[in-house]
C-alpha positions as CSV (number, residue, x, y, z in Angstrom):
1,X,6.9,-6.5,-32.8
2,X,9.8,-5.9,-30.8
3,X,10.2,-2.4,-31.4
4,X,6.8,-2.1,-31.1
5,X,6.5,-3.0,-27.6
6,X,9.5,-1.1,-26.5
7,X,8.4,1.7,-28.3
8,X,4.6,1.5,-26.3
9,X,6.9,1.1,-23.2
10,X,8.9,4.2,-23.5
11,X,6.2,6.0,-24.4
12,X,4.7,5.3,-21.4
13,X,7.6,5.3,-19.1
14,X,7.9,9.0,-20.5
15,X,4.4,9.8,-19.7
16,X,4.4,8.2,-16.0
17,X,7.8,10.9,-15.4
18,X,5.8,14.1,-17.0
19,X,2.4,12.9,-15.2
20,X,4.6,12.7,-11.4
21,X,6.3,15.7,-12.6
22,X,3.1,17.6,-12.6
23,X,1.5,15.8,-9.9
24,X,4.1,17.0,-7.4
25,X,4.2,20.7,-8.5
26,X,0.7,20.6,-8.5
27,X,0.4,19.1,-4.8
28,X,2.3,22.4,-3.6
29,X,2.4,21.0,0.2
30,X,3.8,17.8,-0.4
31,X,1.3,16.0,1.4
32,X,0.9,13.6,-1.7
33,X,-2.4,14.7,-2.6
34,X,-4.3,17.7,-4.8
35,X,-6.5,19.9,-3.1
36,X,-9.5,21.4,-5.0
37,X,-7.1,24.6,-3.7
38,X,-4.2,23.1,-5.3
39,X,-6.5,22.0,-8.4
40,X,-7.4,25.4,-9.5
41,X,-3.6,26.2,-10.4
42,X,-5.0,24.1,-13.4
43,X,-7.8,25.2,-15.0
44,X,-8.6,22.0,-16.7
45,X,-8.1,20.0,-13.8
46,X,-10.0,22.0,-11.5
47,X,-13.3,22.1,-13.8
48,X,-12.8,17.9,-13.9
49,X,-11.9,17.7,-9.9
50,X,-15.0,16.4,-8.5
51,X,-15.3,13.6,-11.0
52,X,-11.9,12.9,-10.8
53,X,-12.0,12.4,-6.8
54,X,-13.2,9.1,-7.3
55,X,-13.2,8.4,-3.4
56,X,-14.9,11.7,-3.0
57,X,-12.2,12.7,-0.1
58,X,-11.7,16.1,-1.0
59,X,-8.3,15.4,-2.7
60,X,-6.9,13.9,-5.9
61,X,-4.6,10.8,-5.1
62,X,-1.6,10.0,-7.9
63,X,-4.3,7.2,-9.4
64,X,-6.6,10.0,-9.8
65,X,-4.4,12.2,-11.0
66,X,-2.9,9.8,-13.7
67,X,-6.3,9.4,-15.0
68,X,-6.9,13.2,-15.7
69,X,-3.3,13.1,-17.5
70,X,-4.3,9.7,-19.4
């Protein structure tokens, strides 16, 4: 069970640096935030923006990001 639970908490460790890695070449002005602009880099992303932008500000905070990447 041990091994287990490190095992889960690697994996996700792992995935929290690849998901900010993205997120930050991604938000291209370093304003910590995607742009529908900064979106379409991604084709994936930008088709999913608007119901991703959960607060429906225009932009994709790192919460809203994580949950495209999850």
């Amino acid at each position: 069970m041990k091994k287990l639970v490190m095992s889960v908490f690697v994996i996700a460790s792992s995935f929290s640096a690849v998901a900010a890695d993205d997120f930050a070449t991604l938000d291209s002005d370093s304003n910590g935030a995607i742009s529908q602009q900064e979106a379409a880099q991604n084709e994936a992303l930008s088709e999913q923006f608007k119901t991703l932008d959960v607060d429906g500000n225009g932009e994709l905070s790192k919460d809203e990001f994580v949950a495209f990447k999850g």
